[in-house]
ROPA-39803 format. One record per residue (C-alpha): residue in one letter; z negated, y, x negated; residue number from 0. Coordinates in nm, 3 decimals, always signed. Layout:
<rs>
   r         w         v         u     k
   A         Z         Y         X   NUM
...
</rs>
This chain:
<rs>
   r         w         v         u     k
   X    +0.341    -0.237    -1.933     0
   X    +0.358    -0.155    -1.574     1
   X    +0.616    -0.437    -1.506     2
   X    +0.457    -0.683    -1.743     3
   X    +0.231    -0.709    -1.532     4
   X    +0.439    -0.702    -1.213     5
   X    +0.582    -1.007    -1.310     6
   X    +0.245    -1.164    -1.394     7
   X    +0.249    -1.214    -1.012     8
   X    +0.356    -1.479    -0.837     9
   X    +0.580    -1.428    -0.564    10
   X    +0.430    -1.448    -0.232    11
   X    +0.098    -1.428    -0.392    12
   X    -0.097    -1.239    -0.089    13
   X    +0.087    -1.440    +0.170    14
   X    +0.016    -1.829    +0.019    15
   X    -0.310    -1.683    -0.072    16
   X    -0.487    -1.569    +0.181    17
   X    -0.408    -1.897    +0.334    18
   X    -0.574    -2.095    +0.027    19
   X    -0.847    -1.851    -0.076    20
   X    -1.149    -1.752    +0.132    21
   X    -1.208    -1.418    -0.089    22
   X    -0.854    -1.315    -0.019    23
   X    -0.897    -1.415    +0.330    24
   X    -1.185    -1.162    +0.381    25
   X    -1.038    -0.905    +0.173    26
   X    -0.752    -0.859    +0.380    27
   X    -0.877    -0.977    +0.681    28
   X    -1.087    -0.703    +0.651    29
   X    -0.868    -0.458    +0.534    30
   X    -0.621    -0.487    +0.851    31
   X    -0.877    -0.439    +1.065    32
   X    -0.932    -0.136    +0.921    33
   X    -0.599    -0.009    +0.883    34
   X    -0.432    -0.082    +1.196    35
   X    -0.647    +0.143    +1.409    36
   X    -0.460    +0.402    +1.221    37
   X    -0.092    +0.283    +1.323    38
   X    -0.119    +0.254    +1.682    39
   X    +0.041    +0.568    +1.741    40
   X    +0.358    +0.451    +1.477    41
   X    +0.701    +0.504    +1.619    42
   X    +1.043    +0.584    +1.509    43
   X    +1.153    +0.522    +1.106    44
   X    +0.820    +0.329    +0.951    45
   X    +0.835    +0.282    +0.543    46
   X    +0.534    +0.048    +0.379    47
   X    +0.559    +0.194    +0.006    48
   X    +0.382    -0.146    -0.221    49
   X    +0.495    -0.403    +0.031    50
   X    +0.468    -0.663    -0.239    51
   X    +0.572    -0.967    -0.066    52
   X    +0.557    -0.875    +0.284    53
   X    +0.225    -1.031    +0.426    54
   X    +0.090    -0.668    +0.562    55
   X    +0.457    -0.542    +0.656    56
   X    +0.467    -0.819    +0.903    57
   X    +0.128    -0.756    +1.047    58
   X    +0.279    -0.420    +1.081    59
   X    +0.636    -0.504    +1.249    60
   X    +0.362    -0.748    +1.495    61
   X    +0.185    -0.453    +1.608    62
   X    +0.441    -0.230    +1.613    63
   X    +0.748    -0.428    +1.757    64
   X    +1.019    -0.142    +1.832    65
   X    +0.976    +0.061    +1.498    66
   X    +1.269    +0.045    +1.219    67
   X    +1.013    -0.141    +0.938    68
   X    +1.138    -0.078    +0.573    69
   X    +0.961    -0.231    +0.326    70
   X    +0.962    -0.132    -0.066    71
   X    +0.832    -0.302    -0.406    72
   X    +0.930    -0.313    -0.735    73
   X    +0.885    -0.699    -0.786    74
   X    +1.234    -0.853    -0.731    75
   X    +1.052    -1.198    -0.723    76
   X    +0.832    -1.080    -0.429    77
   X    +1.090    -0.866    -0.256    78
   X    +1.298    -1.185    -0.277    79
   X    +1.046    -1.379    -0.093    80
   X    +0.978    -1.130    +0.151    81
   X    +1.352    -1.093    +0.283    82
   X    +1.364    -1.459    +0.331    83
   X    +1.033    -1.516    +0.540    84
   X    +1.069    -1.215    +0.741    85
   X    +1.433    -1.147    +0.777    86
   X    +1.378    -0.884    +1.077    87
   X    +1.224    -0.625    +0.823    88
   X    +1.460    -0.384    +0.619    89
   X    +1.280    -0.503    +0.256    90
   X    +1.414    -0.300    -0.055    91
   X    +1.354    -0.367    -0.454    92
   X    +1.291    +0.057    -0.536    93
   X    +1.012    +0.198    -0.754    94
   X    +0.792    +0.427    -0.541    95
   X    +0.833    +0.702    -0.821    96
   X    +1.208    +0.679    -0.738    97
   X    +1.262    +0.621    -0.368    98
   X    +1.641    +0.533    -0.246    99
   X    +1.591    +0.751    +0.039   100
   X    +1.735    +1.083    +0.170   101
   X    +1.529    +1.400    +0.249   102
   X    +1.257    +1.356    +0.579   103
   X    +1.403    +1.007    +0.643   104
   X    +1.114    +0.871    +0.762   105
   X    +0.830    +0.969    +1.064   106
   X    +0.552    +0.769    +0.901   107
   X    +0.494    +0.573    +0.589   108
   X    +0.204    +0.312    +0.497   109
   X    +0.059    +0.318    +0.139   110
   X    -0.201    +0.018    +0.073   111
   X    -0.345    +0.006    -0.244   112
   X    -0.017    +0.115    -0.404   113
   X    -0.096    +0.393    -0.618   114
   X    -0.348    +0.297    -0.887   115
   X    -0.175    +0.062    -0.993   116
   X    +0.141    +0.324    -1.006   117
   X    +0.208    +0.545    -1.336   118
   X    +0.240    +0.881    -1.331   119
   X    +0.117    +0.846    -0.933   120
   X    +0.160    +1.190    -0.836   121
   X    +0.557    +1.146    -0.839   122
   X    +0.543    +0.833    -0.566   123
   X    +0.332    +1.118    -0.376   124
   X    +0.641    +1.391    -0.476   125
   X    +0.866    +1.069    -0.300   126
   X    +0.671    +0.990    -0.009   127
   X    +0.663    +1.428    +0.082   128
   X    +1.036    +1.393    +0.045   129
   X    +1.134    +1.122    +0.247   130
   X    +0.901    +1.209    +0.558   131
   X    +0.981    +1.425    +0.788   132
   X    +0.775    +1.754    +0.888   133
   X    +0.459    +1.702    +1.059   134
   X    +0.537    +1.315    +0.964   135
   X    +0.174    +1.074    +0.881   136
   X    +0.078    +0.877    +0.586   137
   X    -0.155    +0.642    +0.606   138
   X    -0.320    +0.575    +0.249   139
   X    -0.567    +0.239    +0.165   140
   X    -0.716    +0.223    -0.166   141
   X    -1.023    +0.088    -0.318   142
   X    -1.280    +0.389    -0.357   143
   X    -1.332    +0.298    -0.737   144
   X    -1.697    +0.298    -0.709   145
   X    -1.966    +0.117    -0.937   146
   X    -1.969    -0.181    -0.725   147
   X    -1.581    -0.186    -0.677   148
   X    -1.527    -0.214    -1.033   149
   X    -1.838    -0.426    -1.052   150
   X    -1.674    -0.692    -0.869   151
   X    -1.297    -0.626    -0.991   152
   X    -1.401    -0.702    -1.323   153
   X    -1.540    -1.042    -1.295   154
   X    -1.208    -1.093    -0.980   155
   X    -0.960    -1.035    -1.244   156
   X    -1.140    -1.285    -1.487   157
   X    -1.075    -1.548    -1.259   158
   X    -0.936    -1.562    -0.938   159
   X    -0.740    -1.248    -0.969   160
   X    -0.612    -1.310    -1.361   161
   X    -0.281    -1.180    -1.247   162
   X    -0.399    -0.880    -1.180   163
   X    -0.549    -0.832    -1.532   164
   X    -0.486    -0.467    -1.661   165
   X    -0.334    -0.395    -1.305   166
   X    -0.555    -0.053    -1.210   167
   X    -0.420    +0.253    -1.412   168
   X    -0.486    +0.547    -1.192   169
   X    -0.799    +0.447    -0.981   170
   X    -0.943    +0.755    -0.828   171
   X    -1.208    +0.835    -0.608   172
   X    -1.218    +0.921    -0.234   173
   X    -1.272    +1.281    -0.305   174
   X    -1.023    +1.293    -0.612   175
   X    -0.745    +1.129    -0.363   176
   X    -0.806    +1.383    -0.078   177
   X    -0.761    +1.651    -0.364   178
   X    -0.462    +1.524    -0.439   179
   X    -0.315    +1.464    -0.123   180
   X    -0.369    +1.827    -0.047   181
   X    -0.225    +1.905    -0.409   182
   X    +0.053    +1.746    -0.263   183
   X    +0.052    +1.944    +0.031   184
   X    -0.066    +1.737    +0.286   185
   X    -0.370    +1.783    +0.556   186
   X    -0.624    +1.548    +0.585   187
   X    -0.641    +1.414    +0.931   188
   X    -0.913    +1.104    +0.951   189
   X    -1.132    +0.928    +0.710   190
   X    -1.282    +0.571    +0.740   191
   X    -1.487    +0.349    +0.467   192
   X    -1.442    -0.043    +0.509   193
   X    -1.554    -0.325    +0.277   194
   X    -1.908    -0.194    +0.238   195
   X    -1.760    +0.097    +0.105   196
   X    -1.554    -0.056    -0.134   197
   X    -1.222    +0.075    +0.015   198
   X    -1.127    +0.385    +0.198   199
   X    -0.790    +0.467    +0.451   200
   X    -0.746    +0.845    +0.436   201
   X    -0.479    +0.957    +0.745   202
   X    -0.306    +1.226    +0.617   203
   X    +0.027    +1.462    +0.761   204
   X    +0.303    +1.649    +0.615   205
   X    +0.265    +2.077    +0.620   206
</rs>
């Protein structure tokens, strides 16, 4: 199920459309002005976990010129595109439940809305502990799964966002994400609500 509808998705479907469609546009927009605050501080070995096809990673290797920028997704199609549009940034086709990496690899890693749509979430967060390094940050976007999230999501998904159909399997909110971040045995480190509340970006660092 969880690649069905992977390959419901076009490729480059975030980078055409928030070029073609003003709710997209806003959306993320929005969202990076939320989330780079966050990176400023970024250095070293940098891994975006749900780069799908590359439109945030390269707002990320922009702002952060001299890190090492890997990028990973399970959608071959969007991978694909990605490597050919941004050919400076390391992208890999890996499942975030499965990461190719070896042990504290990495000094940071990015995870935007990523993990609800992920089964069996908790082992991407058993990947992402493994690869980082000690004391490493991850910075985690998500929508907060609230009444007027899903509110909107479910008329999105019944037309604009058709791909996306069936897509959100392990929505949780704010509070249930911090729980399991710390379950996971990471410390909390900022909060910040964007979107009207609709999404949150939890900083978070390895113990």
């Amino acid at each position: 199920m969880y690649k069905e509808i992977l390959n419901q998705v076009p490729s480059g479907y975030y980078d055409r459309g928030v070029k073609s469609n003003p709710f997209q546009w806003i959306w993320h927009s929005w969202k990076w002005y939320s989330l780079k605050s966050f990176l400023v501080n970024f250095s070293g070995e940098v891994l975006d976990v749900g780069c799908a096809d590359g439109h945030l990673t390269s707002k990320i290797k922009e702002l952060l010129p001299t890190v090492n920028l890997t990028g990973v997704d399970l959608h071959k199609r969007s991978i694909n595109y990605a490597k050919k549009k941004w050919p400076q940034i390391n992208f890999v086709i890996a499942d975030a439940r499965e990461l190719p990496f070896g042990d504290r690899e990495f000094d940071n890693i990015i995870c935007v809305e990523t993990l609800e749509h992920v089964p069996e979430n908790e082992k991407a967060l058993d990947e992402i502990y493994r690869v980082l390094v000690k004391d490493g940050t991850l910075v985690v976007c998500q929508d907060t799964d609230s009444f007027l999230f899903n509110f909107i999501w479910f008329f999105w998904v019944r037309w604009k966002g058709k791909v996306w159909e069936g897509a959100h399997i392990n929505c949780v909110k704010p509070d249930k994400l911090e729980k399991l971040l710390k379950k996971h045995k990471f410390r909390i480190v900022d909060k910040k609500f964007s979107h009207l509340g609709l999404e949150v970006t939890i900083k978070a660092r390895k113990v």
